[in-house]
C-alpha positions in Angstrom: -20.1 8.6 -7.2 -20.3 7.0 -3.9 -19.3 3.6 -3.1 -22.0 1.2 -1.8 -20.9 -1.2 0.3 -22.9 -4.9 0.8 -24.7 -2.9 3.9 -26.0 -0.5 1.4 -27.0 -2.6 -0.9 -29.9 -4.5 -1.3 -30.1 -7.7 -0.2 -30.0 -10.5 -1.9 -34.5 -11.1 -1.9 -35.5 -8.0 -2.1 -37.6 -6.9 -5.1 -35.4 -4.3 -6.9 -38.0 -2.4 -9.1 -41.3 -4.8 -9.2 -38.6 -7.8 -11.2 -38.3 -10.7 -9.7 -36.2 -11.6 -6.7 -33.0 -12.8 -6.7 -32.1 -16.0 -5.2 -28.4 -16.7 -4.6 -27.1 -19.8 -6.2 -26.2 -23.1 -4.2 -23.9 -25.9 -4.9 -25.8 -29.0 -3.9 -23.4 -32.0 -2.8 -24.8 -34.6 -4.5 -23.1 -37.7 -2.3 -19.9 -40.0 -2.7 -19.5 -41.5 -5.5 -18.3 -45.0 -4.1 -21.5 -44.7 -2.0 -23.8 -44.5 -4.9 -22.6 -47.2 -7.4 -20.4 -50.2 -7.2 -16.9 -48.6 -8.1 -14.5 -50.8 -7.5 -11.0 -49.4 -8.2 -8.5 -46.6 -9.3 -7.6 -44.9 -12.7 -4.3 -45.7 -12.9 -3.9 -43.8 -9.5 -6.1 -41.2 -10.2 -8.4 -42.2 -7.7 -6.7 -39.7 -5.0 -7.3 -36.9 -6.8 -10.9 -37.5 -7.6 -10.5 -37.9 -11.0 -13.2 -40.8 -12.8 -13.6 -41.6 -16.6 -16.6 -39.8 -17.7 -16.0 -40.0 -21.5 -19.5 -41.3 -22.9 -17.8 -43.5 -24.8 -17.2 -46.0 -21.9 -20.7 -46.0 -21.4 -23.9 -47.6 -22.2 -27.3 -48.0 -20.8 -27.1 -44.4 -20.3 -30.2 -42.6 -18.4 -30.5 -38.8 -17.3 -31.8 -38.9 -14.0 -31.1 -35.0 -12.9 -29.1 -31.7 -13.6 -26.7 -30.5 -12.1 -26.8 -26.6 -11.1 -24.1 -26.0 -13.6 -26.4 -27.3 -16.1 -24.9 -30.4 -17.1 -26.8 -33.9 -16.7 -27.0 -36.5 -13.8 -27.0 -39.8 -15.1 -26.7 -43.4 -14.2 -25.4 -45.9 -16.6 -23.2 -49.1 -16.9 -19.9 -49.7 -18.4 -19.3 -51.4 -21.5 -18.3 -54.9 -20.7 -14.3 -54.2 -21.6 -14.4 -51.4 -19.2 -16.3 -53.0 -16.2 -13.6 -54.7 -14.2 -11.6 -51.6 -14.5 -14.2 -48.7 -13.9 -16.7 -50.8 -11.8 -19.5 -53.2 -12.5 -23.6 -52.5 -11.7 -25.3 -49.0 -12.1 -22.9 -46.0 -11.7 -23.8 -42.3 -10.9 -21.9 -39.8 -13.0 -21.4 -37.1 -15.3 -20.6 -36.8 -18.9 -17.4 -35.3 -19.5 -18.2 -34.0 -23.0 -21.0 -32.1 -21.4 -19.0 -30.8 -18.4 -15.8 -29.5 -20.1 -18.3 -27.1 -22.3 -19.2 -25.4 -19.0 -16.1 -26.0 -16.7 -13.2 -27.5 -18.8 -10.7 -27.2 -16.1 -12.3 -30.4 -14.1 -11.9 -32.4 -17.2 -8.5 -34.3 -18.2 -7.5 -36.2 -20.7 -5.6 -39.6 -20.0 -3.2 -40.9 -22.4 -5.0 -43.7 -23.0 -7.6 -41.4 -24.4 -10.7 -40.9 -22.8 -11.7 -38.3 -20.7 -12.0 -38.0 -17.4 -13.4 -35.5 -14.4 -12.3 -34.3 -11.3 -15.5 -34.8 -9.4 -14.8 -32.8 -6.7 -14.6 -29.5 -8.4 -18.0 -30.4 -9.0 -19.2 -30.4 -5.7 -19.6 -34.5 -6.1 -17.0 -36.0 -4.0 -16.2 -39.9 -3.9 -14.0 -42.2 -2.1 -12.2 -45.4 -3.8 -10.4 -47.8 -1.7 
């Protein structure tokens, strides 16, 4: 058997037997996170490490606006009103961390408090919280 290198074989929109072409997947950078909504502070230092809470059960007012190419939702949604002065207040952009540990459970984290939370970056979403 002889060993095909990527020269040899064929690239990667070529029809390969009549199917359809492939099209090599891309990680779209969505934006900053900070940028997009009204985030305020850090999780208990987390904020360095890119790590938000994105357990759905700080949320409400919850609305899919995308998907993300991992196949998880978009959304944009407010705090509840215990949360807000801690996590931000206004419309935030973010994930659901219940959704994104089923596809990629090493960007979510648990903090001993309890919720959830996700490393945005790993994501392709990065933020910055001063």
């Amino acid at each position: 058997m002889q060993n095909k290198t990527p020269s040899s074989l064929p690239s990667i929109n070529s029809d390969i037997g009549g199917k359809k072409k492939y099209q090599k997947p891309e990680l779209k950078t969505y934006g900053t996170v900070k940028n997009l909504t009204q985030a305020t502070g850090s999780v208990n230092g987390d904020a360095g490490q890119g790590m938000m809470p994105s357990d759905r059960a700080l949320k409400e007012n919850i609305n899919r606006i995308g998907s993300h190419p991992f196949g998880f939702g978009l959304y944009l949604f407010d705090y509840k009103p215990e949360y807000r002065d801690i996590f931000g207040h206004g419309r935030q952009f973010g994930v659901m961390a219940q959704e994104v540990e089923t596809v990629m459970p090493e960007a979510v984290g648990i903090r001993p408090e309890g919720y959830k939370v996700v490393y945005y970056a790993m994501l392709g979403i990065t933020q910055t919280i001063h």
